[in-house]
PDB file as gemmi writes it, atoms N, CA and C in Angstrom:
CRYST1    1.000    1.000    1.000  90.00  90.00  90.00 P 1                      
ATOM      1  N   UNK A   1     -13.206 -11.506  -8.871  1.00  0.00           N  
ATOM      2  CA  UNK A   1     -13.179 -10.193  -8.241  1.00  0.00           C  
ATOM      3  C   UNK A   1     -13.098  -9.116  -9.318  1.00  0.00           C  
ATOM      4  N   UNK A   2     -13.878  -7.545  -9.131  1.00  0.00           N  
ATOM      5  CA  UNK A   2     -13.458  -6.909  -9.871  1.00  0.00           C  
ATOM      6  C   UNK A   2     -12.416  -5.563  -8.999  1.00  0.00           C  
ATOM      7  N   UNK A   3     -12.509  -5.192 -10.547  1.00  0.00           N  
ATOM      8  CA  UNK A   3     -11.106  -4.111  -9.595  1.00  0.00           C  
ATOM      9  C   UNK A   3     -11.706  -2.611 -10.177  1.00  0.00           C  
ATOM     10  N   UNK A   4     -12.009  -1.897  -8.676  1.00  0.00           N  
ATOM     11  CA  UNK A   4     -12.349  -0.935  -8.200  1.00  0.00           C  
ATOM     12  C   UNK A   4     -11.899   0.231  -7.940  1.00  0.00           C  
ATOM     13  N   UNK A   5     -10.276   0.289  -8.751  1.00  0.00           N  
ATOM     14  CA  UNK A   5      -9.642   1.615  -9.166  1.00  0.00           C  
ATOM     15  C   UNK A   5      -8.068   1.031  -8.150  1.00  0.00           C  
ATOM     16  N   UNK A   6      -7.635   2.705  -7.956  1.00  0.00           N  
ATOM     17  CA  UNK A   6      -6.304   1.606  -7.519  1.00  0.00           C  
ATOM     18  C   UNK A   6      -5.932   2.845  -6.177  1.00  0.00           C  
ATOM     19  N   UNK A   7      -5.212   2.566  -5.271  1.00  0.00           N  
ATOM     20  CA  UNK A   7      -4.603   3.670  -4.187  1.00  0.00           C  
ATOM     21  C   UNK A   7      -3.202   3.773  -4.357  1.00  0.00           C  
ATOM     22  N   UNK A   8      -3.065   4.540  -3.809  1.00  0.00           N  
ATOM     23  CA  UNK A   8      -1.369   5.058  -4.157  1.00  0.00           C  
ATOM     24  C   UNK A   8      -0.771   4.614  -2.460  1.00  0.00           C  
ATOM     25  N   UNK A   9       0.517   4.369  -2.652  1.00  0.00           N  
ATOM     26  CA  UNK A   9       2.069   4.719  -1.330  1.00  0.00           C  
ATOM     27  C   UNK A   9       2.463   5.492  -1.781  1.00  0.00           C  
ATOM     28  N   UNK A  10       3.237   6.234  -1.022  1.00  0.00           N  
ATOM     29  CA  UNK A  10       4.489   7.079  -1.716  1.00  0.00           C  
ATOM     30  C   UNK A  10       5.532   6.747  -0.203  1.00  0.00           C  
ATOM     31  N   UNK A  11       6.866   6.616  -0.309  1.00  0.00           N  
ATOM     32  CA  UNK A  11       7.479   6.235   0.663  1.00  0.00           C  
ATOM     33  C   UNK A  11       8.988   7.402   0.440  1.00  0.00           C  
ATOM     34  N   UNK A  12       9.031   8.158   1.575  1.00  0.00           N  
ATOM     35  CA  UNK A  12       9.793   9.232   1.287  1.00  0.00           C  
ATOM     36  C   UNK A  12      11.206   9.182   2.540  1.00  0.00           C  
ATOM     37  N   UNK A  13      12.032   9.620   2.356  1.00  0.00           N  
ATOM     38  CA  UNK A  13      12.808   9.677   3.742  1.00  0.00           C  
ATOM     39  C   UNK A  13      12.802  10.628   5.082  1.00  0.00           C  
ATOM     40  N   UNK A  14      13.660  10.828   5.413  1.00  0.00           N  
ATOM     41  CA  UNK A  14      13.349  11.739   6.902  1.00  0.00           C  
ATOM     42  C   UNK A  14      13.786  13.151   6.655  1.00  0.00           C  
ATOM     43  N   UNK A  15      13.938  13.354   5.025  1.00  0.00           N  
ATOM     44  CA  UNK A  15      13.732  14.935   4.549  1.00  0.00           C  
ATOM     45  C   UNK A  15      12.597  15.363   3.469  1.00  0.00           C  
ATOM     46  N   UNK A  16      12.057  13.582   3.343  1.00  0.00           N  
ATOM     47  CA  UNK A  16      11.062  14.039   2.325  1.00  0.00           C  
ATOM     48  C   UNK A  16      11.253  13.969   1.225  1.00  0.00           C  
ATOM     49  N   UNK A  17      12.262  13.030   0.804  1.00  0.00           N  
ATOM     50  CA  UNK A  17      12.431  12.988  -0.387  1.00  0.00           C  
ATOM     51  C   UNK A  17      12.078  11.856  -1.191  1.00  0.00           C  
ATOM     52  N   UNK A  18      11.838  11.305  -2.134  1.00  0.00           N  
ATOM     53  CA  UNK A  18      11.409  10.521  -2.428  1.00  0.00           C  
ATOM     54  C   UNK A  18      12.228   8.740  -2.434  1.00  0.00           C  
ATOM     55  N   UNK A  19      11.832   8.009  -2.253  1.00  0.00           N  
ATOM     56  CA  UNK A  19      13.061   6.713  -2.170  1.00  0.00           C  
ATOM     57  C   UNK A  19      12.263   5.397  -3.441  1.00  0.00           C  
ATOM     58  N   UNK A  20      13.404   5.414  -3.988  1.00  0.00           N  
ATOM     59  CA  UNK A  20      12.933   4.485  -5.089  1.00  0.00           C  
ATOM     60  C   UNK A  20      13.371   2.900  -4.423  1.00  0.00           C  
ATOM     61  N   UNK A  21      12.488   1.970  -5.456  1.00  0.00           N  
ATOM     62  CA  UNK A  21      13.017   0.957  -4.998  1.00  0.00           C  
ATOM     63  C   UNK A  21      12.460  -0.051  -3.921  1.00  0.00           C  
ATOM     64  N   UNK A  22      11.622   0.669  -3.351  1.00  0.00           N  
ATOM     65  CA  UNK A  22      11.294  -0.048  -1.915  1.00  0.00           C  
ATOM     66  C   UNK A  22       9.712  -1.201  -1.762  1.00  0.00           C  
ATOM     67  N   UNK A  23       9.952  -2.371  -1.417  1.00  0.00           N  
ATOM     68  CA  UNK A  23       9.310  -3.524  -1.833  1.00  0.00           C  
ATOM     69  C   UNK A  23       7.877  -2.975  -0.536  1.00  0.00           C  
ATOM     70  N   UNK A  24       6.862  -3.309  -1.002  1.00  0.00           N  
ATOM     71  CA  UNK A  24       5.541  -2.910  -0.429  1.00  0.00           C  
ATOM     72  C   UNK A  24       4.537  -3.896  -0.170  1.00  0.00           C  
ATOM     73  N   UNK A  25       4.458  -4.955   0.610  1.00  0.00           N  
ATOM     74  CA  UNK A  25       3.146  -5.631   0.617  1.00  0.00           C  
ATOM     75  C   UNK A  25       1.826  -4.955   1.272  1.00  0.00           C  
ATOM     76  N   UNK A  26       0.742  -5.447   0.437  1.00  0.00           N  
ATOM     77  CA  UNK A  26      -0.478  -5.141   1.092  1.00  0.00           C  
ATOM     78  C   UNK A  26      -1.266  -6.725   1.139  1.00  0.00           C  
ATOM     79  N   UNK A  27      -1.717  -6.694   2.519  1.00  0.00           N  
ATOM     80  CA  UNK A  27      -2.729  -7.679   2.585  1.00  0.00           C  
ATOM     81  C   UNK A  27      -4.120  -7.733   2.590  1.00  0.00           C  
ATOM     82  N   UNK A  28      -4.736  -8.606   1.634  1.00  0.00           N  
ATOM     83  CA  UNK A  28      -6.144  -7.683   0.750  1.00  0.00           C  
ATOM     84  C   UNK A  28      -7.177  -8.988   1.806  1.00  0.00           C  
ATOM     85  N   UNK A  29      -8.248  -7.924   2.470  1.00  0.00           N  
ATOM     86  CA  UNK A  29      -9.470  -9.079   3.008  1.00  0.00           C  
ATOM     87  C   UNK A  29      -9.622  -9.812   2.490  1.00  0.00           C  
ATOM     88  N   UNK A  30     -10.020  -9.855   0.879  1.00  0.00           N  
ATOM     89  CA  UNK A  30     -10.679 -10.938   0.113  1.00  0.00           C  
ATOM     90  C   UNK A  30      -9.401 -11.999   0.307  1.00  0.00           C  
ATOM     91  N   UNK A  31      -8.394 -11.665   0.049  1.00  0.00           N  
ATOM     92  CA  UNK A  31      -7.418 -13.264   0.415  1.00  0.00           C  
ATOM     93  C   UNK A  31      -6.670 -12.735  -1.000  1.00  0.00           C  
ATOM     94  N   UNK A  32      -5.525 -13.334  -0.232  1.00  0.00           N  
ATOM     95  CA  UNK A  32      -4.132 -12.589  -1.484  1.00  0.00           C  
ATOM     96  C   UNK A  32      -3.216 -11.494  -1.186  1.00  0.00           C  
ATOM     97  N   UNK A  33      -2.225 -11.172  -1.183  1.00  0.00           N  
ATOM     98  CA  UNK A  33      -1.125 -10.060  -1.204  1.00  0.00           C  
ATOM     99  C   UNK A  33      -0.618  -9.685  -2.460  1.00  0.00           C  
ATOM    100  N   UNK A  34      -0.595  -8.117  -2.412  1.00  0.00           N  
ATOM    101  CA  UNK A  34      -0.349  -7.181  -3.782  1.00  0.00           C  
ATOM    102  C   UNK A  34       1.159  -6.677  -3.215  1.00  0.00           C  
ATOM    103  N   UNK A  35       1.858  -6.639  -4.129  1.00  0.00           N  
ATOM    104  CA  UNK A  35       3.452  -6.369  -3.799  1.00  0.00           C  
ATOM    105  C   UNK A  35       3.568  -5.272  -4.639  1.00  0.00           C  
ATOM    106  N   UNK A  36       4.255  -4.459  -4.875  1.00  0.00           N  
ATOM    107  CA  UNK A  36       5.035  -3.488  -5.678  1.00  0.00           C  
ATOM    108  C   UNK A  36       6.364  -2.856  -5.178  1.00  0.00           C  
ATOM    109  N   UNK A  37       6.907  -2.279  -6.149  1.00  0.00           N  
ATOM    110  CA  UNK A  37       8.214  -1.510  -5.734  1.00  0.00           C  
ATOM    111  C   UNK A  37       8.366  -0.013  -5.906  1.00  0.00           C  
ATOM    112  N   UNK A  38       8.162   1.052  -5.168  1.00  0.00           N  
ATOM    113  CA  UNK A  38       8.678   2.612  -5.466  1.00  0.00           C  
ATOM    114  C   UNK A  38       9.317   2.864  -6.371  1.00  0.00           C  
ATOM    115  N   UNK A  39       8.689   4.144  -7.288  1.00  0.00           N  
ATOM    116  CA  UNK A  39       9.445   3.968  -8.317  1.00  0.00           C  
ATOM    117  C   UNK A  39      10.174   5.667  -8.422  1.00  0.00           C  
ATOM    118  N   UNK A  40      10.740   6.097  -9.359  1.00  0.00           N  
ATOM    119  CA  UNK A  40      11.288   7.128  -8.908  1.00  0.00           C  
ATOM    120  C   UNK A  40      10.772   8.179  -8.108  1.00  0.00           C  
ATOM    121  N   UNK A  41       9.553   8.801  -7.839  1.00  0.00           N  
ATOM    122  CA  UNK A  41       8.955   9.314  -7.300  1.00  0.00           C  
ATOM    123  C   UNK A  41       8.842   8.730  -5.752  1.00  0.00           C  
ATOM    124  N   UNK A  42       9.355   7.586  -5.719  1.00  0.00           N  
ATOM    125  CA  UNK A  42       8.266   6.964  -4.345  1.00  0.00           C  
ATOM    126  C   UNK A  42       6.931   6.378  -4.276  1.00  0.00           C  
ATOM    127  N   UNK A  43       6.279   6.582  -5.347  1.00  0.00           N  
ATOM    128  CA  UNK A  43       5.378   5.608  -4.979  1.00  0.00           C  
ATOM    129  C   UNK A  43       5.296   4.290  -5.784  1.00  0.00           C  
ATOM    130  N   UNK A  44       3.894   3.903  -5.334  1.00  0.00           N  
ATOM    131  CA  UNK A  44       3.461   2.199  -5.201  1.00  0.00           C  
ATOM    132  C   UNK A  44       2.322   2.300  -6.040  1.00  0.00           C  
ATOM    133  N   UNK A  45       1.611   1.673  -6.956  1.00  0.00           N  
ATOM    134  CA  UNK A  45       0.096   1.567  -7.282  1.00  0.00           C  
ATOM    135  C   UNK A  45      -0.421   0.071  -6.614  1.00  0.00           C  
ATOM    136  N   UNK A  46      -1.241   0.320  -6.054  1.00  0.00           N  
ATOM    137  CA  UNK A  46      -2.412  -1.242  -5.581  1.00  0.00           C  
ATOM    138  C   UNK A  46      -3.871  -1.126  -6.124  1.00  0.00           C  
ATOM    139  N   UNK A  47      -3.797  -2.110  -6.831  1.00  0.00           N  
ATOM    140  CA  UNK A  47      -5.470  -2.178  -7.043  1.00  0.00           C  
ATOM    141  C   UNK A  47      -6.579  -2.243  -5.955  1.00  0.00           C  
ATOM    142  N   UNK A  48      -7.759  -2.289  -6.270  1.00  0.00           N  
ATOM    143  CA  UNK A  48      -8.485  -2.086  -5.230  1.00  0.00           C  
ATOM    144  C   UNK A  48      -9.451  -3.283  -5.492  1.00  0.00           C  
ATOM    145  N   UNK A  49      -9.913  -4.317  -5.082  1.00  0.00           N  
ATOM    146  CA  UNK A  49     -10.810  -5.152  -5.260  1.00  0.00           C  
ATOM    147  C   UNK A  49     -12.241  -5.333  -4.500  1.00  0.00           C  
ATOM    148  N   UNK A  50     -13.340  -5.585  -5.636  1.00  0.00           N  
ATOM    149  CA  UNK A  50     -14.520  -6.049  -4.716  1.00  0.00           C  
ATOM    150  C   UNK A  50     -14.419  -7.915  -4.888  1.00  0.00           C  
ATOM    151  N   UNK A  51     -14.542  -8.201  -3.812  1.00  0.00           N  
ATOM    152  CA  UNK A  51     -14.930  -9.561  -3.945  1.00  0.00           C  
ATOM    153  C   UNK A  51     -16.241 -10.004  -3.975  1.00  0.00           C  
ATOM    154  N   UNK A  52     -16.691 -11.423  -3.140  1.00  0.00           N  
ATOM    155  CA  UNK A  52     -18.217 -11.633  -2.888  1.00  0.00           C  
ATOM    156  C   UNK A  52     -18.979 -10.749  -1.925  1.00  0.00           C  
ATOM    157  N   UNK A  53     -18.597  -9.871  -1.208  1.00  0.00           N  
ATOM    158  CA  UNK A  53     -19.118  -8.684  -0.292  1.00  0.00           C  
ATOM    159  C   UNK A  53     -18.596  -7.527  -0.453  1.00  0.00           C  
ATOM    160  N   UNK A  54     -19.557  -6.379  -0.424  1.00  0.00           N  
ATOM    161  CA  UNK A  54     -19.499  -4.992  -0.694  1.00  0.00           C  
ATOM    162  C   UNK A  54     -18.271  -4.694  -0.041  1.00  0.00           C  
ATOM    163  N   UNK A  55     -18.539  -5.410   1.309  1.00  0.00           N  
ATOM    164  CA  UNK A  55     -16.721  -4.989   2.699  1.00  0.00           C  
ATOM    165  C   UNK A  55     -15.556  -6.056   1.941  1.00  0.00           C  
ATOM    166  N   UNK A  56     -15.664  -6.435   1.261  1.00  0.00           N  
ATOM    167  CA  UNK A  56     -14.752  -7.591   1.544  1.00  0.00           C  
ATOM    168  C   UNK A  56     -13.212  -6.557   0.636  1.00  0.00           C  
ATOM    169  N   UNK A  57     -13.239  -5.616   0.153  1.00  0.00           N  
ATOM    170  CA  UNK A  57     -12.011  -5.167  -0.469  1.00  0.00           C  
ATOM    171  C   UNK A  57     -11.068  -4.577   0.318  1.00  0.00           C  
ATOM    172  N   UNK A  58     -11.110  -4.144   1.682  1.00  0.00           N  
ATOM    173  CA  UNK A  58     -10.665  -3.804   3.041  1.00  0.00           C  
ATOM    174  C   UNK A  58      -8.754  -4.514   2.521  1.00  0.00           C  
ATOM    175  N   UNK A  59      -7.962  -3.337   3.125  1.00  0.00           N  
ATOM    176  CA  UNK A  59      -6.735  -3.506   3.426  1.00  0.00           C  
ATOM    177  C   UNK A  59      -6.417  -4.182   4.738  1.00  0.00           C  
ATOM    178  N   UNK A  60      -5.539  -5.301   5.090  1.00  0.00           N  
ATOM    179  CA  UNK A  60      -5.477  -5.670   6.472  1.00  0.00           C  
ATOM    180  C   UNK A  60      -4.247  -5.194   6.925  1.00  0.00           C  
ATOM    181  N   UNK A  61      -3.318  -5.293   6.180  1.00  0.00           N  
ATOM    182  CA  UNK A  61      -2.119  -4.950   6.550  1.00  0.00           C  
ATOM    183  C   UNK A  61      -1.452  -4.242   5.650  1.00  0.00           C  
ATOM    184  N   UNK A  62      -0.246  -3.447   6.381  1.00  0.00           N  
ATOM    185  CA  UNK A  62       1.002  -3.205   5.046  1.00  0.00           C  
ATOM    186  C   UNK A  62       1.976  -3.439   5.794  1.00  0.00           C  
ATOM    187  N   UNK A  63       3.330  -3.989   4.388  1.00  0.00           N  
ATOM    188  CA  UNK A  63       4.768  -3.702   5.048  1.00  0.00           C  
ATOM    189  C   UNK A  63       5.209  -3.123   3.634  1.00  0.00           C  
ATOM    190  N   UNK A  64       6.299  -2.663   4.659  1.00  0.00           N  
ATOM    191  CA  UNK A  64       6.920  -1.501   3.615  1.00  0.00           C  
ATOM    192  C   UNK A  64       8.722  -2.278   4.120  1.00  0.00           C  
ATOM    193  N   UNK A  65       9.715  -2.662   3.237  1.00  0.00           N  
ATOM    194  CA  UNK A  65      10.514  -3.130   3.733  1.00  0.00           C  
ATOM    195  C   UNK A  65      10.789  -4.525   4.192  1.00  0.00           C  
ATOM    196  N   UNK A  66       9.778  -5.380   4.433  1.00  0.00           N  
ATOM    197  CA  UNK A  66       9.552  -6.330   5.330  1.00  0.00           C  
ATOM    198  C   UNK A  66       9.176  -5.986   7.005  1.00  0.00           C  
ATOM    199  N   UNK A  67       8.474  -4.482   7.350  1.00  0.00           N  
ATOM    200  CA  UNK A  67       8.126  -3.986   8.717  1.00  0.00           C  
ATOM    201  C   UNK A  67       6.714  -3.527   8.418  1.00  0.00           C  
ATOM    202  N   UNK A  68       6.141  -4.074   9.237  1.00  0.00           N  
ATOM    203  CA  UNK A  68       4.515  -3.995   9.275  1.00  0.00           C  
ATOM    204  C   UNK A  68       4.475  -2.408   9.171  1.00  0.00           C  
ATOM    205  N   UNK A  69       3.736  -1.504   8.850  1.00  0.00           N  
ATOM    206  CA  UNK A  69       3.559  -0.570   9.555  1.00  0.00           C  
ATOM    207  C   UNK A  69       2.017   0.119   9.463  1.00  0.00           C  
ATOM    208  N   UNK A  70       1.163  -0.671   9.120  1.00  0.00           N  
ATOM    209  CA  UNK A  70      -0.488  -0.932   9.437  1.00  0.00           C  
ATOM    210  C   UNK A  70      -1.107  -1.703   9.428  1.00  0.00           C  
ATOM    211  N   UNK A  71      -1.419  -2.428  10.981  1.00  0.00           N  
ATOM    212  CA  UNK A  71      -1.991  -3.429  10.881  1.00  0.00           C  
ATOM    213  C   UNK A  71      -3.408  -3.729  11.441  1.00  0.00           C  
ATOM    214  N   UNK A  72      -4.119  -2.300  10.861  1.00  0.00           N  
ATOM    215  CA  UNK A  72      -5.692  -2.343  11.365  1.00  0.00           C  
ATOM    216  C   UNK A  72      -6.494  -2.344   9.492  1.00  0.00           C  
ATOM    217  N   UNK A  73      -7.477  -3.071   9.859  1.00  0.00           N  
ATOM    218  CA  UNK A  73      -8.090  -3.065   8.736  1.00  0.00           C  
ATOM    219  C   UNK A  73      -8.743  -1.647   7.796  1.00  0.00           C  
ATOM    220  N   UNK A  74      -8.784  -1.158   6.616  1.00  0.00           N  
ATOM    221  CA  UNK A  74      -9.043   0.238   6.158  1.00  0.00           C  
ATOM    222  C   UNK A  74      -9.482  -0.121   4.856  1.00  0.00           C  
ATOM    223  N   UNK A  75     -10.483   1.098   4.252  1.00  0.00           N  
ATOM    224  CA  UNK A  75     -10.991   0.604   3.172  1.00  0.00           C  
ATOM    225  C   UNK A  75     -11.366   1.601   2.168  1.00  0.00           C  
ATOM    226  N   UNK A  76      -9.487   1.728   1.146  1.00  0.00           N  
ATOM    227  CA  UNK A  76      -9.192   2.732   0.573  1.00  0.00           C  
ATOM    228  C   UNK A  76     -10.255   2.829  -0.388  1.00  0.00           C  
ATOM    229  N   UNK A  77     -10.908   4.491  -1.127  1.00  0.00           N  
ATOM    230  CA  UNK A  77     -11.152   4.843  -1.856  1.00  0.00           C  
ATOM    231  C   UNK A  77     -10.309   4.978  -3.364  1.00  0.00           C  
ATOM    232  N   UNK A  78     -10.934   5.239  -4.730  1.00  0.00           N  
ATOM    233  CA  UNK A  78     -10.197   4.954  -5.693  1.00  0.00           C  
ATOM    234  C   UNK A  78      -9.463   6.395  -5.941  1.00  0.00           C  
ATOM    235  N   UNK A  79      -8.123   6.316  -5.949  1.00  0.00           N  
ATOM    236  CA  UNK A  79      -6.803   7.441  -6.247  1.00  0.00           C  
ATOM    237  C   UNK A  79      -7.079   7.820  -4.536  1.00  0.00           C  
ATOM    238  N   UNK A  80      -7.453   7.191  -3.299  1.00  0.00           N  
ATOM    239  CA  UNK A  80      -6.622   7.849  -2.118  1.00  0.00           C  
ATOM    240  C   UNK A  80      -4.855   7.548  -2.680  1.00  0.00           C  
ATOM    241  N   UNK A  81      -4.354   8.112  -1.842  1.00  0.00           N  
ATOM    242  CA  UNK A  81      -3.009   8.470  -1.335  1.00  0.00           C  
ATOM    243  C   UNK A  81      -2.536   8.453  -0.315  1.00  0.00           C  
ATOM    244  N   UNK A  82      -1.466   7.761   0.544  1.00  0.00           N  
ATOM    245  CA  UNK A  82      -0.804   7.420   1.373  1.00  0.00           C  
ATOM    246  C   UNK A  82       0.563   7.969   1.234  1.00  0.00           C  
ATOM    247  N   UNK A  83       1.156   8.055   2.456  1.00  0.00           N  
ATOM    248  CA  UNK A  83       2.735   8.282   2.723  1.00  0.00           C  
ATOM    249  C   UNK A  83       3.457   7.722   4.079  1.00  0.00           C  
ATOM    250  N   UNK A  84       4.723   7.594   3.666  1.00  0.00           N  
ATOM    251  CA  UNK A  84       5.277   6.708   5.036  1.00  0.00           C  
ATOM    252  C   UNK A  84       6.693   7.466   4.865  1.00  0.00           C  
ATOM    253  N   UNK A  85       7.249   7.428   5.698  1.00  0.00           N  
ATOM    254  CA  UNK A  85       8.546   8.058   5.896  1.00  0.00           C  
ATOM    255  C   UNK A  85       9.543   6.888   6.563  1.00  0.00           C  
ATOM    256  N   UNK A  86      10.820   6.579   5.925  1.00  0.00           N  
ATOM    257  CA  UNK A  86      12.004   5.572   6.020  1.00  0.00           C  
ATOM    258  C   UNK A  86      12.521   6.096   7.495  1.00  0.00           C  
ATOM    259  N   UNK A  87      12.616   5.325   8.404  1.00  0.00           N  
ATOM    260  CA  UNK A  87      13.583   5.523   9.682  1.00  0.00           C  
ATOM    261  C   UNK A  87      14.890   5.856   8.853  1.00  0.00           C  
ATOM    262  N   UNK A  88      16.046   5.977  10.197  1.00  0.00           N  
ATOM    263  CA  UNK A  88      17.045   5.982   9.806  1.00  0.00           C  
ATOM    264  C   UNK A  88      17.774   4.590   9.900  1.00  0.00           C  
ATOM    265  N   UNK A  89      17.192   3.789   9.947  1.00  0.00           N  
ATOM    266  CA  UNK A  89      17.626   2.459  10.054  1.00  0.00           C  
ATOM    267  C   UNK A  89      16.939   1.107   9.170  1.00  0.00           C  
ATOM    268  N   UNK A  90      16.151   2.178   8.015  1.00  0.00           N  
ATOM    269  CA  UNK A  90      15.586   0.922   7.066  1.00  0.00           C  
ATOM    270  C   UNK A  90      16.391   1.003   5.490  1.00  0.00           C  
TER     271      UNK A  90                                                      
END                                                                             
């Protein structure tokens, strides 16, 4: 596979602030999970992969925490950016 730039998380709380620390899976079409942890800012870097098909680099899932919180397939561009906001109970 090659790698096709990378997308950002940023994972903030329920004022917006940034939360370090926080474990991130992504589940990649081609087959495999990319993990990272928030870092002072809040965010995550994930690479972006092409496999044997033009589609095949598609995100299937994320958890943030160990809680799903996208589980439709998407098919980030290189430096998109994402954000998620912490309940008060994660």
């Amino acid at each position: 596979m090659s790698d096709l730039g990378s997308f950002f998380i940023r994972v903030v709380d329920k004022d917006g602030d940034p939360v370090e620390g926080v474990k991130i899976w992504c589940k990649y079409q081609a087959g495999g999970v990319g993990s990272d942890h928030t870092d002072s800012d809040g965010w995550a870097e994930f690479k972006i992969y092409h496999g044997f098909s033009p589609s095949s680099y598609g995100i299937e899932m994320i958890w943030i925490n160990d809680e799903e919180v996208i589980d439709e397939m998407f098919f980030p561009d290189d430096g998109d950016k994402f954000s998620f906001t912490l309940s008060d109970d994660d």
